[in-house]
C-alpha positions in Angstrom: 14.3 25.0 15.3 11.0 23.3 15.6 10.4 20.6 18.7 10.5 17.6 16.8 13.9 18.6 14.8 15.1 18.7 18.6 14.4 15.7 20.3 13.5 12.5 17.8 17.1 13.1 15.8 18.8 12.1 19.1 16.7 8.6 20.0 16.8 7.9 16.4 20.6 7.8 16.6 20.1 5.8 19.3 18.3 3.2 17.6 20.9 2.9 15.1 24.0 2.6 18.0 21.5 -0.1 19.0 20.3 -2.1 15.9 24.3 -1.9 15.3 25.1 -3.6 18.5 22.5 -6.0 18.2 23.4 -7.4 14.8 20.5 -6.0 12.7 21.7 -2.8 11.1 22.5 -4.6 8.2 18.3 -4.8 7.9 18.5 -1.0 7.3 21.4 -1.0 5.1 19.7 -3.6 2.6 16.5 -1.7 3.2 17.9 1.4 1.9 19.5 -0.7 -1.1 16.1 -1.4 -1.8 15.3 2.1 -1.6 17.6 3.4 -4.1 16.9 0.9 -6.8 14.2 3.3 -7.0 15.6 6.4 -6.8 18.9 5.8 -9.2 17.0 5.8 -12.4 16.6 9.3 -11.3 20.1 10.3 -10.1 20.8 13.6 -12.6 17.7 14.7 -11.2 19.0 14.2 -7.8 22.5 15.9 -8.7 21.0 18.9 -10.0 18.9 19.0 -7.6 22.0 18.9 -4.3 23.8 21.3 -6.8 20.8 24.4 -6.6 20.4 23.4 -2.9 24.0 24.3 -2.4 23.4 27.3 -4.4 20.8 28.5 -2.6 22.6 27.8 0.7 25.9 30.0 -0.5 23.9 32.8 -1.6 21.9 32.6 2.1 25.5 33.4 3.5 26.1 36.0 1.4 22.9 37.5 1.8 23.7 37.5 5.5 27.1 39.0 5.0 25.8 41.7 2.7 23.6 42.5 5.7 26.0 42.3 7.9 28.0 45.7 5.8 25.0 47.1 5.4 24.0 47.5 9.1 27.5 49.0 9.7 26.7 51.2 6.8 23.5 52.6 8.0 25.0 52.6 11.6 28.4 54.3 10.7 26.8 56.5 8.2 28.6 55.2 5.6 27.0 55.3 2.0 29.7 54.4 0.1 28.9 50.7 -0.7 24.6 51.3 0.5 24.0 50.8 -3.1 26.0 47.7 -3.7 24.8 46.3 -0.5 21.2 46.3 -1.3 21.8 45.2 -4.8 23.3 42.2 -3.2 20.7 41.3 -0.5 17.9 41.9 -2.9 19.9 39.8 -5.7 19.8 37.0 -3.1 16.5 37.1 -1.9 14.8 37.4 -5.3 17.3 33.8 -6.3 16.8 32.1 -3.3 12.7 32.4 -3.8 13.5 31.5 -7.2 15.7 28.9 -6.7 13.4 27.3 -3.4 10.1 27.1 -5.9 12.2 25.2 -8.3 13.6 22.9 -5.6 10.3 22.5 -4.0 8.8 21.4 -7.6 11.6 19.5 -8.7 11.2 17.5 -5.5 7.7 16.8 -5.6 7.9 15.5 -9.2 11.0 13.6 -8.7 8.7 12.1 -5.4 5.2 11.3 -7.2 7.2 9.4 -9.9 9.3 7.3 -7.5 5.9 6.6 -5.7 4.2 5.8 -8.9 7.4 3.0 -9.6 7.1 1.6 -6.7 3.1 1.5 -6.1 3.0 -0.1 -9.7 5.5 -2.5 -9.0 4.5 -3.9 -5.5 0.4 -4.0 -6.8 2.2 -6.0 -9.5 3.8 -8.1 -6.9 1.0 -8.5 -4.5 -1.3 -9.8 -7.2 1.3 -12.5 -8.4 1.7 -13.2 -4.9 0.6 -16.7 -3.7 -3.1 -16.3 -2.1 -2.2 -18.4 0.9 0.6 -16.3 1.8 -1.5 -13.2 1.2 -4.4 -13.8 2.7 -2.1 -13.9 5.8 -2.7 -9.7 5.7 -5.5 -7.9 6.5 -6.6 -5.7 3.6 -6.3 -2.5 6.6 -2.3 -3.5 7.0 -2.0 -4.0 3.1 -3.9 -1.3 2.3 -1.4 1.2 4.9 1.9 -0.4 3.5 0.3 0.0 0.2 -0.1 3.8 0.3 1.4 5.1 3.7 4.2 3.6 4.0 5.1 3.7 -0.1 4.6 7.5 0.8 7.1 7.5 2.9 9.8 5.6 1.0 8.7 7.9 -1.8 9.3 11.6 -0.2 12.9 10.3 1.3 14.1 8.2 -1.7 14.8 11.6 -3.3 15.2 14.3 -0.4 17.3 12.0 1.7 21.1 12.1 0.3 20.5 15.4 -1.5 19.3 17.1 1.9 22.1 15.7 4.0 24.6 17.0 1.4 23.0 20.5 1.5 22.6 20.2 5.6 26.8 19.4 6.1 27.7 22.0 3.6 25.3 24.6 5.2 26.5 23.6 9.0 30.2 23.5 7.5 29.7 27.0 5.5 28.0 28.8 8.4 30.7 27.3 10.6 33.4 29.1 8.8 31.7 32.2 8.8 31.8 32.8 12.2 34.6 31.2 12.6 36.9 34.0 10.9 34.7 36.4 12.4 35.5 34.9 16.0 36.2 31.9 17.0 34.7 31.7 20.5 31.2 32.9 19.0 31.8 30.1 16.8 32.5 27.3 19.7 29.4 28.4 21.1 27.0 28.1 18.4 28.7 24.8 18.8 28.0 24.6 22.7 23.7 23.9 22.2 24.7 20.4 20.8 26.1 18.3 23.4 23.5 19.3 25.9 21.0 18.6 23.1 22.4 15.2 22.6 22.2 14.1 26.5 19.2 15.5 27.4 17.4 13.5 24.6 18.5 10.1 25.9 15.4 9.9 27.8 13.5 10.3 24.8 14.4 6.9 23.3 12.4 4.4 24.3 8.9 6.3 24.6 9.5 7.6 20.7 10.2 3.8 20.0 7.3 2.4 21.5 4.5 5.4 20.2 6.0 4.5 16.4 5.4 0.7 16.9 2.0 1.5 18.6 0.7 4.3 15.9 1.6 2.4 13.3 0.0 -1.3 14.5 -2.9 0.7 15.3 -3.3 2.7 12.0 -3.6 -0.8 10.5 -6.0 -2.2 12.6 -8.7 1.5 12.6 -8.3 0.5 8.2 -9.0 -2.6 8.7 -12.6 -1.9 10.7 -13.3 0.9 8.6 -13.0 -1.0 5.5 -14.7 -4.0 6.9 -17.8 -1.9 8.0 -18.1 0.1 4.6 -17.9 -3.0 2.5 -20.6 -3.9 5.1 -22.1 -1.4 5.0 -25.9 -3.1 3.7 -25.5 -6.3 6.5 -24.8 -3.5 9.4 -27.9 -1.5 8.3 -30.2 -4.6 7.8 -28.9 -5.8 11.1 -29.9 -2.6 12.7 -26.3 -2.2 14.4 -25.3 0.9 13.6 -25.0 2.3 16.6 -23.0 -0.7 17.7 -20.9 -0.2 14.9 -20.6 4.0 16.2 -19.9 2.4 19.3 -16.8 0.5 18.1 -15.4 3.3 15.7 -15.7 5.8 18.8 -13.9 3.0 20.9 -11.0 3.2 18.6 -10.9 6.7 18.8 -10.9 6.5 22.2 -7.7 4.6 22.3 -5.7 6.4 19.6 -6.9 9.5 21.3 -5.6 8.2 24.6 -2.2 7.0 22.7 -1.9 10.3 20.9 -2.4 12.4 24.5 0.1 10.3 26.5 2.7 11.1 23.8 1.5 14.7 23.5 1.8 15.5 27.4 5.1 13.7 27.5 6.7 15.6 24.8 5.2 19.0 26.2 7.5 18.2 29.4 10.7 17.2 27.5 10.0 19.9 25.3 10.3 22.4 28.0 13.8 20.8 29.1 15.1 21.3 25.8 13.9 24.8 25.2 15.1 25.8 28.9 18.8 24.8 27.8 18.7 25.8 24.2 17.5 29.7 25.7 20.3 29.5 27.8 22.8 28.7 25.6 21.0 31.6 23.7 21.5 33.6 26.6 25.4 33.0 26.7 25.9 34.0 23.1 23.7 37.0 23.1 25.5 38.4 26.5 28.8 37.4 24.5 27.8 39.5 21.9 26.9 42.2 23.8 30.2 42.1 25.1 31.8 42.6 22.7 29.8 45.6 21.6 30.2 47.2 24.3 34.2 46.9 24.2 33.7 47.9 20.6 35.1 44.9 19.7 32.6 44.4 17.0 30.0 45.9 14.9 26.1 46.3 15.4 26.4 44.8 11.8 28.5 42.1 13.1 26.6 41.0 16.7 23.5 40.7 14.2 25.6 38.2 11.8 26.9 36.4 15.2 23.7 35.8 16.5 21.6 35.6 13.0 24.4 32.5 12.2 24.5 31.2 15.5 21.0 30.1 15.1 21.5 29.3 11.7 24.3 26.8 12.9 21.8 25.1 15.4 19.4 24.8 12.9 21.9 23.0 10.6 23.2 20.6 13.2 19.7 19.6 13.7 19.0 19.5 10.0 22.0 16.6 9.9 20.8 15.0 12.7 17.2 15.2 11.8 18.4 13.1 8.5 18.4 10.4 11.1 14.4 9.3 12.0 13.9 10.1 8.2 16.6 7.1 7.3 14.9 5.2 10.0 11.4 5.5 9.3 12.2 4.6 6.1 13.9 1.7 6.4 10.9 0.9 8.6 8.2 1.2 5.7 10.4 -0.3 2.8 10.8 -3.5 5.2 7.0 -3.6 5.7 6.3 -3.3 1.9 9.5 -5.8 1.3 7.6 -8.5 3.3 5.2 -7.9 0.6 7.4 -8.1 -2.3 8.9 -10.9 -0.5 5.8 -13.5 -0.6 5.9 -16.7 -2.1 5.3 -15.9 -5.8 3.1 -18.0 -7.6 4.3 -21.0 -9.6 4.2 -20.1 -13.6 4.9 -23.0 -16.4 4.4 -22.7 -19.7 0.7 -23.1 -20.9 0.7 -25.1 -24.4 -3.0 -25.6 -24.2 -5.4 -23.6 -26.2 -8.8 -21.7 -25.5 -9.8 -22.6 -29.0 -9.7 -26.6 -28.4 -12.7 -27.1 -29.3 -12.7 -31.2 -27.9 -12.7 -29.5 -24.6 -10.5 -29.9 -20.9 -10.9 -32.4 -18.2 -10.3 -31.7 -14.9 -9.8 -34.2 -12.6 -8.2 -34.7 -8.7 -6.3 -37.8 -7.2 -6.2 -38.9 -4.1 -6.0 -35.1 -2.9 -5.3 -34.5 0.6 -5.4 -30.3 1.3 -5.1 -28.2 4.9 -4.9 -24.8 5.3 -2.4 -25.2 8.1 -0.9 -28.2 9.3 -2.7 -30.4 11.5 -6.5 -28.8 10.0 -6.9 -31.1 7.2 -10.0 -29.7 4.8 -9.8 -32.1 2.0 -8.6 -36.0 2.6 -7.8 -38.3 -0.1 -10.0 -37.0 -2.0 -10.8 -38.1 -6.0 -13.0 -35.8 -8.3 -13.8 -35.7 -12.2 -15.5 -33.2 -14.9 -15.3 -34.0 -18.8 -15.8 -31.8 -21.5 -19.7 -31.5 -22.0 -20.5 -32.4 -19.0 -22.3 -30.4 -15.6 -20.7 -31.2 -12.3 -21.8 -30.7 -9.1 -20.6 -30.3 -5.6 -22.8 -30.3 -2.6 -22.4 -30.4 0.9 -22.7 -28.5 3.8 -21.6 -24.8 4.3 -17.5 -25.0 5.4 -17.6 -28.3 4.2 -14.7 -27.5 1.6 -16.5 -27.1 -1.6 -14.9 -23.5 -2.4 -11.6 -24.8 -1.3 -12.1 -27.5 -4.2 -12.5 -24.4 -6.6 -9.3 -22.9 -5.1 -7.2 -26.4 -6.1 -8.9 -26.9 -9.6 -7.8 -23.1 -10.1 -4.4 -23.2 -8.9 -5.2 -20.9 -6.3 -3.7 -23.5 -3.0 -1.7 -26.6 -4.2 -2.4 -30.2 -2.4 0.3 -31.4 0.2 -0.7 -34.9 -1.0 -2.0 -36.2 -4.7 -2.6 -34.0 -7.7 -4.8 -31.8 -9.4 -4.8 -32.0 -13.2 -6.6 -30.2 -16.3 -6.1 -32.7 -19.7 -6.9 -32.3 -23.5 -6.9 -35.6 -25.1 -2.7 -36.0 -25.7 -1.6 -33.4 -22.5 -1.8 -33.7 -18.6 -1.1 -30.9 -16.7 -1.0 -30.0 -13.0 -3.3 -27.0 -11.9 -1.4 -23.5 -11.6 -1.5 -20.0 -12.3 -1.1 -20.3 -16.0 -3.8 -22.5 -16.7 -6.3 -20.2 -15.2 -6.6 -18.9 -18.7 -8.6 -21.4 -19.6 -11.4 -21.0 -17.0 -14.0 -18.4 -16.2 -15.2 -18.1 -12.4 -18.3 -16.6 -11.0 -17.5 -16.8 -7.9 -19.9 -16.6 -4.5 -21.8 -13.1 -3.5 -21.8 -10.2 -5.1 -19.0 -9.3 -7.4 -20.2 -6.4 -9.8 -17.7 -3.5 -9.6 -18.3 0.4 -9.9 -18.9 1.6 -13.6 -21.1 0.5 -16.1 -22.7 -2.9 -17.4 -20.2 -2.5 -19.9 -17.3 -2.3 -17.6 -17.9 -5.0 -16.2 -18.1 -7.2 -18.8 -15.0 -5.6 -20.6 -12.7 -6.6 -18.2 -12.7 -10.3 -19.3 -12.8 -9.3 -22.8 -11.5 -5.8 -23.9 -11.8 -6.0 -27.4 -15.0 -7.7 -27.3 -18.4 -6.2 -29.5 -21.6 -5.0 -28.4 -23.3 -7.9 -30.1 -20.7 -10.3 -28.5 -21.7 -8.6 -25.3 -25.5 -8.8 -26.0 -25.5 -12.5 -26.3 -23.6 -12.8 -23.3 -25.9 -11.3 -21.8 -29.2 -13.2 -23.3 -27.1 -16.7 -22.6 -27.1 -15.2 -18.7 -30.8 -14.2 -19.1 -30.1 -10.9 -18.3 -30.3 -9.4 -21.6 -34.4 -8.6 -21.1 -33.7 -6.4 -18.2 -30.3 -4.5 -20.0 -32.0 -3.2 -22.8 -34.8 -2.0 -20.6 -32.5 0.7 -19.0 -32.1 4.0 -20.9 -28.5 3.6 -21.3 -28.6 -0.2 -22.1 -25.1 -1.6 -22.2 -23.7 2.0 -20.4 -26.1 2.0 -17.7 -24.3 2.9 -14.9 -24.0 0.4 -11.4 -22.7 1.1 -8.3 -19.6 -0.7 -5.9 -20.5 -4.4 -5.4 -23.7 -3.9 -8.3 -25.7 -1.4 -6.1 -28.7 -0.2 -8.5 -29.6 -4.0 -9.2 -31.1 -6.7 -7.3 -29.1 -9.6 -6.4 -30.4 -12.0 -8.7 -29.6 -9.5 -11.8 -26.1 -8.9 -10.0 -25.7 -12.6 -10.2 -27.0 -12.8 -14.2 -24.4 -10.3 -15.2 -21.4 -12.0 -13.4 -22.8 -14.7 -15.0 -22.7 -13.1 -18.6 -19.2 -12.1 -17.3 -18.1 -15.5 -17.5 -19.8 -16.6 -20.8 -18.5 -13.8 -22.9 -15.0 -14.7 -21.2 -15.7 -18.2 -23.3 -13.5 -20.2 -21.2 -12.9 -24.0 -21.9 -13.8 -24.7 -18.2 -16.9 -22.6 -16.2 -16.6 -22.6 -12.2 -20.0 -21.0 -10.6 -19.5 -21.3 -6.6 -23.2 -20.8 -5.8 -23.6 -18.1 -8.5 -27.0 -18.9 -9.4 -28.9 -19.1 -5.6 -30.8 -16.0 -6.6 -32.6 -16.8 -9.3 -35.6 -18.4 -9.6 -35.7 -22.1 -10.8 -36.5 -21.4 -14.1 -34.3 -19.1 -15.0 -31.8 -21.1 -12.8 -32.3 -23.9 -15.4 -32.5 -21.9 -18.6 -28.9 -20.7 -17.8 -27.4 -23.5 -17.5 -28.8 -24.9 -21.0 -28.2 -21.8 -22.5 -24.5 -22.4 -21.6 -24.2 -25.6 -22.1 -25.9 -25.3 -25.6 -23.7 -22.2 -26.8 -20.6 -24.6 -26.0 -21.8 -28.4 -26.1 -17.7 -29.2 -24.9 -17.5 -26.7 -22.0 -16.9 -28.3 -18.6 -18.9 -27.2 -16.0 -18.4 -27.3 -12.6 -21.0 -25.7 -9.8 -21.4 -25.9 -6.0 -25.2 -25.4 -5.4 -27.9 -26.3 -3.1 -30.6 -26.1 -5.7 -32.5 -29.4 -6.5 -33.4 -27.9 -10.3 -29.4 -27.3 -10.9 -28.7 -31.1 -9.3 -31.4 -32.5 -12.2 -28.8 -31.3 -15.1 -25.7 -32.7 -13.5 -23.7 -35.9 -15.2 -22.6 -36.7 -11.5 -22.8 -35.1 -8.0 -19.9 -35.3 -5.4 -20.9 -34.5 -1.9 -18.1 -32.8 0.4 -18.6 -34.0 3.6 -16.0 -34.8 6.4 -13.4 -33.7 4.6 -14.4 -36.3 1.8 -15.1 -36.0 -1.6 -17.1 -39.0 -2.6 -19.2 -39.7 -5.8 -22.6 -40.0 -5.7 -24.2 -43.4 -6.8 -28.1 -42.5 -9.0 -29.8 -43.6 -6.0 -27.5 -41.6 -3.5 -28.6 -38.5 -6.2 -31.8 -39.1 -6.6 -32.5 -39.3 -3.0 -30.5 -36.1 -2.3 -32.8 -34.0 -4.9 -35.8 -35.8 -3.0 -34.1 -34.3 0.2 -33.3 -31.0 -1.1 
């Protein structure tokens, strides 16, 4: 019986007398619901699985029995049954390694698939979620309910029921064993459990508050670590590495600091534990002995006592042990449920077409937006882009032009007025089904890890190389493609490491053309290139598609020259731009 199978059964229990009392077990039971939503799809599985687990556990008892006889055999020179003995014991031990491998693999498969279901299902869930609810989780925390906690769920959605069944009938089995052997033997086998169960009272609240603690902390270490990786050029150009060292070692300061103060505390309960479980030891073995001694019993027999007495405390623990495993699951399917549970986004049906070839406008009225109430962003606000047409927003950095890219997209909904995208007969209100009909390239670097190709595949799967290529030469970014060996195939790393940031920028750019959206968004996406090629871009796009609607945020005096109109973002304002207002702004720029 290992440490933790004594102590954390016991607090655990606790918790549930407690959550019970308090009104919220009814958390755990729907959390478990949850849970074997999951696992029922694979309940044969399951069934044959608690059926060789019984198995396995009937032909341990024999196996012990058959020792038992063959002892008092050996001892009592007796060679009658040796043969048939040893048969029997080997027979055992020969199906319950058998029998165990099989388990073991049956439960790992039965595990990865349950983890693979629900992984699938709550990525598919997170990304339909609605981005203002979202974005109220740290990538760390979504990241550890994504796999750690899923884990969890995963490993006791099948060993859970199935390993309680086996642990009763094992305890109940053993039990009756000694039992007909002798029942006093069998009463104290019995006797470790009660002092077991009040010694660990004092264990409750430090094994409550080290789970809450581990587990807020394991979010928050993910979170730094990913935000310094994905960093990982800024902290270097900075020169703040060894800041950054400095901060990663702080956090292992305190987790090393949490994980000792647990450690030390469970090293001194531990030894409480151990002290009475040798002594009720004790008491059985001098019982045994006893009876040996008053030839009462067997050799064969005080080995079976004392071999099943240990096998009984092991079982009762087994139960009991079920215990933190229902809990700490419940515990991780309500963290990923409060992911599953997040506003959804809003989905109508989408009768407009990317082959309209008259083009969309898109157009706000009277829009007032806030991030949270009180923090207004964007007041009464009025905005316009035809087909044909290149709009631009300026304005200072924070101002709110990327949050008007978020409302013309669908992405955050106005408390006040409307956003609308219109063919010539049909209005409709911006949402998540329109997005079809726009490509983005949104600000910084946004080139994932693969090839050129990749990356321009996942707008498009079935699209050609040719279609590709001219993608490509629309972005201006075919010249330096086809100067790599590999072309189309040439490899790039995360975040387009391998190119500069003005050829990262052309192919997110191509990205969006061979997309061939109605509607083009570019939020900054073209402050890396030089002003020629700045303006030969945006002809090129315009002239592939003379209907397109664009819309761009820039800074950039020689994208401001091609506009139709420029509305400035100021105050929380969107106002439009008189010719003379414009003209003086590109004099300014």
């Amino acid at each position: 019986m290992n440490n933790k199978q004594k102590k954390i059964p016991f607090n655990s229990l606790n918790t549930l007398i407690q959550r019970y009392k308090e009104g919220t077990f009814q958390e755990i039971i729907d959390d478990w619901k949850w849970i074997f939503n999951y696992s029922r799809k694979y309940k044969k599985a399951i069934i044959f699985y608690v059926f060789l687990g019984i198995l396995s556990t009937t032909m341990g008892l024999v196996s012990s029995v058959a020792s038992k006889y063959l002892i008092d055999i050996i001892t009592g020179f007796d060679r009658a049954r040796l043969s048939t003995m040893i048969a029997i014991m080997v027979g055992s031990a020969v199906f319950n390694l058998t029998f165990s491998s099989f388990i073991n693999r049956l439960s790992t498969k039965l595990s990865v698939y349950i983890n693979n279901d629900i992984q699938s299902d709550i990525f598919d869930q997170i990304m339909d979620a609605d981005w203002l609810a979202m974005n109220a989780f740290s990538n760390g925390d979504v990241l550890n309910r994504f796999n750690t906690d899923v884990n969890t769920v995963a490993d006791n959605a099948v060993s859970w029921l199935p390993t309680i069944i086996i642990a009763l009938y094992n305890f109940l089995a053993t039990f009756v064993v000694l039992l007909y052997y002798d029942m006093i033997m069998a009463m104290l086998a019995m006797l470790s459990a009660p002092f077991l169960v009040v010694a660990s009272q004092y264990l409750i609240k430090k094994q409550r508050e080290y789970g809450k603690k581990v587990r807020a902390m394991n979010s928050e270490m993910m979170t730094f670590e990913i935000e310094a990786f994905y960093n990982f050029d800024t902290i270097k150009s900075f020169g703040i590495t060894k800041m950054y060292s400095k901060k990663m070692r702080q956090w292992q300061m305190k987790y090393r600091k949490l994980r000792l103060q647990y450690n030390l505390f469970t090293i001194e309960t531990n030894i409480l534990l151990s002290v009475l479980s040798y002594i009720i030891q004790f008491i059985a073995f001098g019982y045994a002995l006893y009876l040996l001694w008053n030839h009462s019993i067997t050799y064969g027999t005080m080995v079976l006592f004392l071999e099943q007495r240990t096998n009984l405390s092991n079982a009762f623990n087994k139960i009991l042990s079920i215990i933190p495993a229902f809990l700490n699951s419940s515990i991780s399917a309500h963290r990923i449920r409060e992911l599953t549970q997040l506003p959804k986004e809003e989905h109508k049906a989408n009768s407009f077409s990317m082959e309209n070839t008259k083009g969309y406008t898109v157009s706000m009225d009277h829009v007032d937006f806030a991030y949270e109430p009180g923090k207004t962003v964007i007041t009464d606000s009025q905005f316009i882009a035809k087909p044909g047409e290149i709009v631009a927003l300026v304005g200072p950095s924070g101002g709110g032009k990327t949050t008007m890219i978020r409302l013309i997209l669908g992405l955050v909904h106005p408390q006040n007025g409307q956003v609308t995208i219109s063919s010539e007969t049909t209005v409709k209100q911006a949402s998540a089904d329109l997005r079809s009909l726009f490509a983005y390239v949104p600000q910084g670097n946004t080139i994932l890890s693969g090839t050129i190709r990749d990356n321009l595949l996942m707008v498009k799967e079935n699209a050609t190389d040719q279609q590709m290529i001219e993608a490509l030469q629309i972005a201006c970014a075919w010249d330096f493609v086809q100067k790599k060996e590999e072309g189309l195939d040439a490899k790039v790393g995360e975040r387009g490491k391998g190119l500069s940031e003005g050829q990262a920028q052309r192919i997110a750019i191509a990205r969006a053309v061979l997309r061939d959206a109605p509607i083009l968004l570019m939020d900054e996406s073209t402050s890396a290139l030089d002003v020629t090629t700045e303006r030969q871009v945006l002809r090129n796009i315009i002239a592939q598609k003379p209907n397109k609607t664009c819309i761009i945020t820039t800074h950039r005096p020689s994208a401001l020259n091609l506009c139709q109109r420029i509305y400035r973002v100021v105050d929380t304002q969107v106002a439009l731009m008189d010719e003379k207002q414009s003209s003086q702004m590109v004099i300014d720029f």
